[in-house]
BALUMTOR-898948 format. One record per residue (C-alpha): x, y, z; residue number from 1. Coordinates in steps of 0.5 Angstrom, whole numbers, padded with zeros to 4 digits. Example, Ala and Ser with C-alpha at 12.3 -4.5 7.8 and 13.67 -1.06 7.14 Angstrom:
<nodes>
+-------+-------+-------+------+
:  east : north :    up : roza :
+-------+-------+-------+------+
:  0025 : -0009 :  0016 :    1 :
:  0027 : -0002 :  0014 :    2 :
+-------+-------+-------+------+
</nodes>
This chain:
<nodes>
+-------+-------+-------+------+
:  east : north :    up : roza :
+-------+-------+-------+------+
:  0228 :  0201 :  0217 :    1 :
:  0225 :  0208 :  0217 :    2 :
:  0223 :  0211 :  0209 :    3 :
:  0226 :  0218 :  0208 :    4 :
:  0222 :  0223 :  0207 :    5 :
:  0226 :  0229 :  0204 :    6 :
:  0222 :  0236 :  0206 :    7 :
:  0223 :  0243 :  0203 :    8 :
:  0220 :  0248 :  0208 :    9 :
:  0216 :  0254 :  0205 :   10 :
:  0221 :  0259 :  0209 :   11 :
:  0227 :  0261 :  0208 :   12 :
:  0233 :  0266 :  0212 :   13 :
:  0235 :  0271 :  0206 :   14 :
:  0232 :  0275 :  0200 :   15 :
:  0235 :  0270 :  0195 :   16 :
:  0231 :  0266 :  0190 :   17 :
:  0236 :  0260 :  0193 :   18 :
:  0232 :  0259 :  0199 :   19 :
:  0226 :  0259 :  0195 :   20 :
:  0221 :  0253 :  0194 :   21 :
:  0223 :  0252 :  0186 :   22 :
:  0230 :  0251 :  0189 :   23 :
:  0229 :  0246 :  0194 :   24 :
:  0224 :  0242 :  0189 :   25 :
:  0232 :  0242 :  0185 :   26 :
:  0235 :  0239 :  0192 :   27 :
:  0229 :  0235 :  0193 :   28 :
:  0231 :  0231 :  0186 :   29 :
:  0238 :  0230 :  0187 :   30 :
:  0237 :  0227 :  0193 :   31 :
:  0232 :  0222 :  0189 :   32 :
:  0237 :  0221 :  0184 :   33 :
:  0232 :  0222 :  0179 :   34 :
:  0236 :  0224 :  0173 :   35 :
:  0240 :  0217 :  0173 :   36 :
:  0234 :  0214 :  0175 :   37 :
:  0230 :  0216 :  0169 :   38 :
:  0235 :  0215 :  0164 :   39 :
:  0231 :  0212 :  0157 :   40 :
:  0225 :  0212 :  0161 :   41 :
:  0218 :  0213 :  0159 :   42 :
:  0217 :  0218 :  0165 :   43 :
:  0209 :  0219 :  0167 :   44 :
:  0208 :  0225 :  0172 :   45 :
:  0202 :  0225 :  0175 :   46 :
:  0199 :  0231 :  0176 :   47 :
:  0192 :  0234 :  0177 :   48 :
:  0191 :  0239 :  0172 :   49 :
:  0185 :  0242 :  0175 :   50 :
:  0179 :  0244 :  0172 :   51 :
:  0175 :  0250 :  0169 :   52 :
:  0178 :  0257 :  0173 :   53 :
:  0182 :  0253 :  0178 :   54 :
:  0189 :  0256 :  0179 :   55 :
:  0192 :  0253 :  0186 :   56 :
:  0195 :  0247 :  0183 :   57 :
:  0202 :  0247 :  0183 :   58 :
:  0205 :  0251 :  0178 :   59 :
:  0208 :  0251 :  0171 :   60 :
:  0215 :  0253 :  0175 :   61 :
:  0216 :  0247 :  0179 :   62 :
:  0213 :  0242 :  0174 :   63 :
:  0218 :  0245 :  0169 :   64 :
:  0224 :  0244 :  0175 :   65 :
:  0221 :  0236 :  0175 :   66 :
:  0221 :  0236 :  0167 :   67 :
:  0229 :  0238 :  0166 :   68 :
:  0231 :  0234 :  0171 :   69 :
:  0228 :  0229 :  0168 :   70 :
:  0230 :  0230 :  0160 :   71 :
:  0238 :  0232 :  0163 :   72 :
:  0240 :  0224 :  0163 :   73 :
:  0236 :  0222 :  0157 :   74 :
:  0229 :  0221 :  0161 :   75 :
:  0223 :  0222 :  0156 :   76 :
:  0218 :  0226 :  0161 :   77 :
:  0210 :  0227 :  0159 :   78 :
:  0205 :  0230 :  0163 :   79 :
:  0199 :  0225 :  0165 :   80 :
:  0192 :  0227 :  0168 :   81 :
:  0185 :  0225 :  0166 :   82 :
:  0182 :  0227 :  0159 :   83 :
:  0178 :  0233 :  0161 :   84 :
:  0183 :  0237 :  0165 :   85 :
:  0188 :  0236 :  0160 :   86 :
:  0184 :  0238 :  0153 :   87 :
:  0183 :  0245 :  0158 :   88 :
:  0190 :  0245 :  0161 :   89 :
:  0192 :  0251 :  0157 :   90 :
:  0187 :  0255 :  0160 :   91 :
:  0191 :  0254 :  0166 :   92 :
:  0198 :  0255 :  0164 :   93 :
:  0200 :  0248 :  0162 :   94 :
:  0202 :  0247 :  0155 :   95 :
:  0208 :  0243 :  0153 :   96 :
:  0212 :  0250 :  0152 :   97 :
:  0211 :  0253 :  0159 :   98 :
:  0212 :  0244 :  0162 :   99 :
:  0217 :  0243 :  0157 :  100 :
:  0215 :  0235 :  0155 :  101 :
:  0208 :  0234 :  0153 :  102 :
:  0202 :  0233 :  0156 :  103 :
:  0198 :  0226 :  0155 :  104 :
:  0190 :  0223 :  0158 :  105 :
:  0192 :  0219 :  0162 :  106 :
:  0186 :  0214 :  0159 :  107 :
:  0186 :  0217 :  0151 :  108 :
:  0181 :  0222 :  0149 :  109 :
:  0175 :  0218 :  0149 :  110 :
:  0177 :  0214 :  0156 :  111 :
:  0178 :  0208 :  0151 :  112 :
:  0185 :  0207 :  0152 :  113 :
:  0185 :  0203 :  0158 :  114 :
:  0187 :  0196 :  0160 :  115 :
:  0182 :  0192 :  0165 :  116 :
:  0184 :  0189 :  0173 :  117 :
:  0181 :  0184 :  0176 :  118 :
:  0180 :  0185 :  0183 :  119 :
:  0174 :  0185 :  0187 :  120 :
:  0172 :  0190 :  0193 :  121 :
:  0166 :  0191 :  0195 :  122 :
:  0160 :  0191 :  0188 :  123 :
:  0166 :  0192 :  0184 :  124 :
:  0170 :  0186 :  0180 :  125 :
:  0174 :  0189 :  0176 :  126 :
:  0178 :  0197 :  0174 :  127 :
:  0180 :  0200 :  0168 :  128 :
:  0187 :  0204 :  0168 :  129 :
:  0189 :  0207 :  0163 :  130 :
:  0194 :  0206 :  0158 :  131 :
:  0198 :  0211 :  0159 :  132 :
:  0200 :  0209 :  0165 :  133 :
:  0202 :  0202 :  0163 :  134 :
:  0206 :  0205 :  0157 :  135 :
:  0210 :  0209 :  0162 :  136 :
:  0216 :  0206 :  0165 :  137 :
:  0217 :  0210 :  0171 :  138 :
:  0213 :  0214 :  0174 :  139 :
:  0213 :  0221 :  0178 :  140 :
:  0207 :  0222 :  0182 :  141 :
:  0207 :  0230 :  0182 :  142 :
:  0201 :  0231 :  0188 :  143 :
:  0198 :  0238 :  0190 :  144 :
:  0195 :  0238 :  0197 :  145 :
:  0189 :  0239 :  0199 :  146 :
:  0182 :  0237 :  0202 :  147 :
:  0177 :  0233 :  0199 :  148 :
:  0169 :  0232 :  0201 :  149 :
:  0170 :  0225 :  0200 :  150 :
:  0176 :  0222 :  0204 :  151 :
:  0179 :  0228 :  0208 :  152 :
:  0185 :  0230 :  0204 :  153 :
:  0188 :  0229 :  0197 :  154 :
:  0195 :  0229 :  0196 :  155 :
:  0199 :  0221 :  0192 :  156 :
:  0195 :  0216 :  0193 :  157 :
:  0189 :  0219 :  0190 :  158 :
:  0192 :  0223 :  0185 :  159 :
:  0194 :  0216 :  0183 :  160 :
:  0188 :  0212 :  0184 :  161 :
:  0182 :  0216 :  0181 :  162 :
:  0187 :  0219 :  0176 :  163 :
:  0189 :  0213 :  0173 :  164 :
:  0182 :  0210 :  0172 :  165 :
:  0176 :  0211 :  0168 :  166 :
:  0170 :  0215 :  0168 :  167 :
:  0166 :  0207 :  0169 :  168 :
:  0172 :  0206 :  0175 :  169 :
:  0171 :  0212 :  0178 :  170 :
:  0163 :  0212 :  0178 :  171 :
:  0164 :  0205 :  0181 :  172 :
:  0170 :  0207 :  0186 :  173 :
:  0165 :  0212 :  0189 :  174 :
:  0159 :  0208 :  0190 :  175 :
:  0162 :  0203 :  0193 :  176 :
:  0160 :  0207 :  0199 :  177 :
:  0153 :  0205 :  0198 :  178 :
:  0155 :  0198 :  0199 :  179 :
:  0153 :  0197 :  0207 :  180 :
:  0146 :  0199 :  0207 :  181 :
:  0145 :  0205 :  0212 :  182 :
:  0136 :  0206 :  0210 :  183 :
:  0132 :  0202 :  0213 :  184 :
:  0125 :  0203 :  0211 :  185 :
:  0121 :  0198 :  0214 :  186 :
:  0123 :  0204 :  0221 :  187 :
:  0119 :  0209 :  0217 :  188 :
:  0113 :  0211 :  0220 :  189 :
:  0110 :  0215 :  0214 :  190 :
:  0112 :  0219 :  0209 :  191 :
:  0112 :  0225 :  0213 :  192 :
:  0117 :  0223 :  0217 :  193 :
:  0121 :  0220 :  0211 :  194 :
:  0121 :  0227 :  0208 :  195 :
:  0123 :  0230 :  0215 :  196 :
:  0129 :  0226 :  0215 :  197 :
:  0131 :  0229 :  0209 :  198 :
:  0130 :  0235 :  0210 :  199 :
:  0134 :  0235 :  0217 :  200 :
:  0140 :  0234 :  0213 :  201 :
:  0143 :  0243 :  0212 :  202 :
:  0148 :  0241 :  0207 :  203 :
:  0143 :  0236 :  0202 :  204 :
:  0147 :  0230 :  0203 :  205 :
:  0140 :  0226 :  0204 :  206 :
:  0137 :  0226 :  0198 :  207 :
:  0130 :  0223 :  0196 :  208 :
:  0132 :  0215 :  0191 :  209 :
:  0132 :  0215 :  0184 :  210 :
:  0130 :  0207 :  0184 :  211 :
:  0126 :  0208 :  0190 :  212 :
:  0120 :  0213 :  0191 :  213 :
:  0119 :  0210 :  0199 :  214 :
:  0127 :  0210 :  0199 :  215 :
:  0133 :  0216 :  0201 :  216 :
:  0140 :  0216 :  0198 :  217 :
:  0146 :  0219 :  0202 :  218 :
:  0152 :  0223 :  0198 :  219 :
:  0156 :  0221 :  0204 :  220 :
:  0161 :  0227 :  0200 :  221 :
:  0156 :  0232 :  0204 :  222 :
:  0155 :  0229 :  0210 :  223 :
:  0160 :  0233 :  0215 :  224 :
:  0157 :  0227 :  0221 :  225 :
:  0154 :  0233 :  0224 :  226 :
:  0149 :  0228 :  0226 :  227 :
:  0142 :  0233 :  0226 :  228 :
:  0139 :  0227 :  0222 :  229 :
:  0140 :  0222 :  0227 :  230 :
:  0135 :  0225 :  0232 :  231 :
:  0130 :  0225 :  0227 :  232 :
:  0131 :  0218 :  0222 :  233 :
:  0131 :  0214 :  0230 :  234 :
:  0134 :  0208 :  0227 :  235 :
:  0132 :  0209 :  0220 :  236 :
:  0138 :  0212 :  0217 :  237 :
:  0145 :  0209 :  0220 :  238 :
:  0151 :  0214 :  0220 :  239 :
:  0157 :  0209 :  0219 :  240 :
:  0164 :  0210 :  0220 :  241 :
:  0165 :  0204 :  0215 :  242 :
:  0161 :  0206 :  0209 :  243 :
:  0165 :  0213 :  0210 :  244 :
:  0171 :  0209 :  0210 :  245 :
:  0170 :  0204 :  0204 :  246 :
:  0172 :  0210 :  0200 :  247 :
:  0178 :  0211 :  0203 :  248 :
:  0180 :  0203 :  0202 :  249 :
:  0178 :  0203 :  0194 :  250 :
:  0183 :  0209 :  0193 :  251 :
:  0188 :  0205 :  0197 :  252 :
:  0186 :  0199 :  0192 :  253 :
:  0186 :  0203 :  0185 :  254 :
:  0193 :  0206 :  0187 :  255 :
:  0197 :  0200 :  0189 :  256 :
:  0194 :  0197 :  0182 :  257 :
:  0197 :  0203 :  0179 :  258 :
:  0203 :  0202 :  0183 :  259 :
:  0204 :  0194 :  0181 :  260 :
:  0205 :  0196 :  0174 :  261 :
:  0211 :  0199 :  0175 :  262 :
:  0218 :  0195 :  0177 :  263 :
:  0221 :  0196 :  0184 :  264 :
:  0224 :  0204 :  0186 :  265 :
:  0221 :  0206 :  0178 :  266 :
:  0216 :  0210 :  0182 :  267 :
:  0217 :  0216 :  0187 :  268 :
:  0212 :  0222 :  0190 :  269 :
:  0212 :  0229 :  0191 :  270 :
:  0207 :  0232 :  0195 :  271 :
:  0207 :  0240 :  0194 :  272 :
:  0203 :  0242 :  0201 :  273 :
:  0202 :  0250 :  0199 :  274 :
:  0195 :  0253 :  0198 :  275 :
:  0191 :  0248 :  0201 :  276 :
:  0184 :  0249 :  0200 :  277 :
:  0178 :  0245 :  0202 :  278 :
:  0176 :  0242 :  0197 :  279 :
:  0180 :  0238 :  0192 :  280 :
:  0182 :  0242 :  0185 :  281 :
:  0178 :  0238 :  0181 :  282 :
:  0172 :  0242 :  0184 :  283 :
:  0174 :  0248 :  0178 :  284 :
:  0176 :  0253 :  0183 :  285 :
:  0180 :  0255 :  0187 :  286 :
:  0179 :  0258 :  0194 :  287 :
:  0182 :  0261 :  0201 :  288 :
:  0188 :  0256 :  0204 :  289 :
:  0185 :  0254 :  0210 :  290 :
:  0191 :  0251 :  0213 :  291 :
:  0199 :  0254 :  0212 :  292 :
:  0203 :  0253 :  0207 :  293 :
:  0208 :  0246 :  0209 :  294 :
:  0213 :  0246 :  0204 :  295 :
:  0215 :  0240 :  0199 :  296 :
:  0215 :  0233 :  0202 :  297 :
:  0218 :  0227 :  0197 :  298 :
:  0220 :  0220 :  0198 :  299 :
:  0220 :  0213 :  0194 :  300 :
:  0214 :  0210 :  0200 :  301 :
:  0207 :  0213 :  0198 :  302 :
:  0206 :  0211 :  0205 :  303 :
:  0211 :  0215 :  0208 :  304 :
:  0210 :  0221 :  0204 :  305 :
:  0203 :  0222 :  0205 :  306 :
:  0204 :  0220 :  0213 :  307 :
:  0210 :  0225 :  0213 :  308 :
:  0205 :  0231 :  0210 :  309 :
:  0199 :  0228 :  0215 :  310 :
:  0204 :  0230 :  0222 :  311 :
:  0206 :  0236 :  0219 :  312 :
:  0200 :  0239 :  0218 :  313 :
:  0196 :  0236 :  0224 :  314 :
:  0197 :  0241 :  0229 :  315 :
:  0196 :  0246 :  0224 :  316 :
:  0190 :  0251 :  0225 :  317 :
:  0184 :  0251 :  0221 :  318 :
:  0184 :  0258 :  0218 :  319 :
:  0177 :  0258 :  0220 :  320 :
:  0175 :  0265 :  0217 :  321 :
:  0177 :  0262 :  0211 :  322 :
:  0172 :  0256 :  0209 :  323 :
:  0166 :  0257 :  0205 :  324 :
:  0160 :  0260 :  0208 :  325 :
:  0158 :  0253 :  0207 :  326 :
:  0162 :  0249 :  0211 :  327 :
:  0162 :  0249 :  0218 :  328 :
:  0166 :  0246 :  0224 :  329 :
:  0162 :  0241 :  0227 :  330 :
:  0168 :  0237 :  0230 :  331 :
:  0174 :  0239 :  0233 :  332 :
:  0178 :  0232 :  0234 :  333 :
:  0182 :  0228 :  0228 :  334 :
:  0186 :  0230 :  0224 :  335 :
:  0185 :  0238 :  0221 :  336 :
:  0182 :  0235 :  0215 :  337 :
:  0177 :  0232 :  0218 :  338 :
:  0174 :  0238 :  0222 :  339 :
:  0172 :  0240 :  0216 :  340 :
:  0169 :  0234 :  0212 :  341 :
:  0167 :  0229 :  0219 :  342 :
:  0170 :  0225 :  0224 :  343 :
:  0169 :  0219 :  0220 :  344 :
:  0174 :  0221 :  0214 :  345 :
:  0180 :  0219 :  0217 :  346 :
:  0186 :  0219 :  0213 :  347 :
:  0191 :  0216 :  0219 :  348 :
:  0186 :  0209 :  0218 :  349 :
:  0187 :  0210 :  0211 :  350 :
:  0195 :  0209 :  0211 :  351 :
:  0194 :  0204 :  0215 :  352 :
:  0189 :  0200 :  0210 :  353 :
:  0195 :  0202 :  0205 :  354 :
:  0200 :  0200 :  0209 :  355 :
:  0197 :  0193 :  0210 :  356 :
:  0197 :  0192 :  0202 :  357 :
:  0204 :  0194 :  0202 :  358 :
:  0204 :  0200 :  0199 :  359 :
:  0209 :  0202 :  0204 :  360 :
:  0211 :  0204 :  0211 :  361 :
:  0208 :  0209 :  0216 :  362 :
:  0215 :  0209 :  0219 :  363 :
:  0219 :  0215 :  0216 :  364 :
:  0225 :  0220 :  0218 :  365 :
:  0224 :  0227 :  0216 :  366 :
:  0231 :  0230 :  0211 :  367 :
:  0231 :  0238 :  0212 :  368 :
:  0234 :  0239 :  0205 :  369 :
:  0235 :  0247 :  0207 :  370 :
:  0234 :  0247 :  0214 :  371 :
:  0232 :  0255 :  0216 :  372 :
:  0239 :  0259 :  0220 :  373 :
:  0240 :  0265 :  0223 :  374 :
:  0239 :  0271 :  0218 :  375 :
:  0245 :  0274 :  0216 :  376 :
:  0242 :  0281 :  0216 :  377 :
:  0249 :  0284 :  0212 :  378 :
:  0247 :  0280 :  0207 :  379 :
:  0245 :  0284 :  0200 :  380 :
:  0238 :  0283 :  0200 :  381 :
:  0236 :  0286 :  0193 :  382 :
:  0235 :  0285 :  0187 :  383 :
:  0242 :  0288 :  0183 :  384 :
:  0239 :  0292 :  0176 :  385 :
:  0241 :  0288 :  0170 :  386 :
:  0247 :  0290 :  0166 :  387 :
:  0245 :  0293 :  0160 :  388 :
:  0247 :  0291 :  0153 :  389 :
+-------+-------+-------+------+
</nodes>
């Protein structure tokens, strides 16, 4: 059977604040029946808070609508991010005051506060997940859509995975990338060549290896598969889809382990598909949206909830004026994401890597919470002065 995917569309008919996003946040939590779900629950919300001058992540507004929805059957809801971003969350508008619950590092203030997962993947054997997330009882994963260098996209499951884990984790997650080797060596002629491989690179993905001075070592974040190294390298350098991919796995596998320590249904997820940048909040700033604004997407199935918000924007058009003057489109296939970060980063392989370890399903039905009608253009369409006192 399909999973529900309750959607909030970012247009509305009239000039009425009931047709607003913070409305249909308030109609997307009914359908879920969050309140009586989350009765005496310890509620974690999963947020990313951003960093440094960031401000398009989702608002104070609509995390405080979630918040009261949570608190109005007994619920206690706390806040939850990685220690950096929540020390400087009141920079960017998020206190207990504005959000209404507290706001807690998901892994303690020193990243001590963490319980250890085996699991093996690639070099890593194990995973530190903090110990907020296993404090709580039900979980609430409140995710800003956008892109990211390293998988194309972030929206639930990497709000969860890299999140919820450890600067050691995190580090690991990311190298395992490198697992697959992609330099060879013995294929150099010398070191002028070594150096033109590197240089070939415009975007400096291609850098020289600290642990090997004959050596190069790929930030495969950078690497737009432009493919200008490929001519110069001559079988030296080997482009893979698998080393782009290994990443994209490892999230699935840090947010499934997340996922297992919460009870079946004590888990639901948000996505809020406005002001989507290139890069992901994380980077401290926040640029130019680079598609449309898609509305509010929610489901108790992270699978479908992300597939949801993936077909949604899909045939989207890249604001193409809006990238950095760093970035450029080097192929126009794949999803619009991967226009931006390389063919390889596929986001559509990605959830069926999540739905093979039962994270969910890829299969869902889209409920149009308020669906947009016809205009009523005799409607009053102002805003009426306040009576005074």
């Amino acid at each position: 059977m399909p999973s529900t995917v309750y959607w909030g569309s970012p247009h509305q008919t009239q000039l009425d604040h009931k047709e607003t996003l913070p409305a249909k946040l308030d109609l997307i939590l009914e359908k879920l029946n969050i309140s009586e779900r989350v009765k005496d629950h310890r509620v974690a919300i999963k947020m990313h808070l951003g960093f440094n001058v960031g401000y398009s992540m989702i608002h104070p507004v609509l995390v405080r609508r979630v918040v009261e929805a949570v608190k109005a059957e007994g619920g206690k809801p706390f806040v939850t991010d990685l220690p950096h971003s929540v020390a400087t969350a009141a920079a960017r508008g998020y206190t207990a005051e504005t959000l209404g619950c507290p706001l807690y590092p998901s892994t303690g203030i020193d990243e001590k506060w963490i319980n250890v997962h085996p699991y093996e993947y690639c070099q890593m054997t194990e995973f530190h997940m903090g110990g907020a997330m296993e404090e709580a009882t039900f979980l609430i994963d409140l995710a800003h859509v956008k892109g990211h260098p390293a998988t194309s996209w972030g929206a639930a499951v990497k709000n969860i995975s890299l999140g919820s884990m450890d600067g050691i984790t995190r580090s690991a997650m990311h190298d395992v990338s490198h697992f697959e080797p992609y330099f060879f060596k013995e294929k150099v002629a010398d070191e002028a060549m070594r150096v033109a491989i590197r240089e070939s690179c415009p975007y400096g993905a291609i850098v020289d290896d600290l642990e090997d001075p004959d050596g190069l070592h790929m930030h495969f974040f950078k690497c737009n598969l432009c493919m200008r190294c490929q001519p110069v390298a001559n079988g030296a350098l080997v482009i893979r889809e698998s080393n782009f991919m290994a990443f994209l796995e490892v999230v699935n596998i840090a947010a499934k382990l997340v996922l297992d320590t919460f009870e079946p249904g004590n888990a639901t997820f948000i996505n809020v598909a406005t002001h989507m940048t290139p890069v992901c909040d994380c980077f401290g700033f926040t640029g130019l949206p680079v598609l449309p604004d898609a509305g509010i997407f929610a489901s108790d199935d992270i699978v479908a909830v992300e597939q949801a918000v993936l077909d949604a924007t899909a045939n989207m058009p890249i604001v193409e004026e809006n990238l950095p003057g760093m970035m450029e489109v080097v192929a126009r296939e794949g999803h619009p994401w991967q226009w931006i970060h390389g063919p390889a980063k596929d986001p559509y392989k990605a959830l069926e890597h999540a739905e093979k370890l039962g994270m969910g399903s890829r299969d869902y039905e889209l409920a149009d919470v308020l669906p947009v009608t016809k205009p009523d253009f005799k409607q009053i369409a102002y805003i009426q002065a306040a009576p005074s006192d």
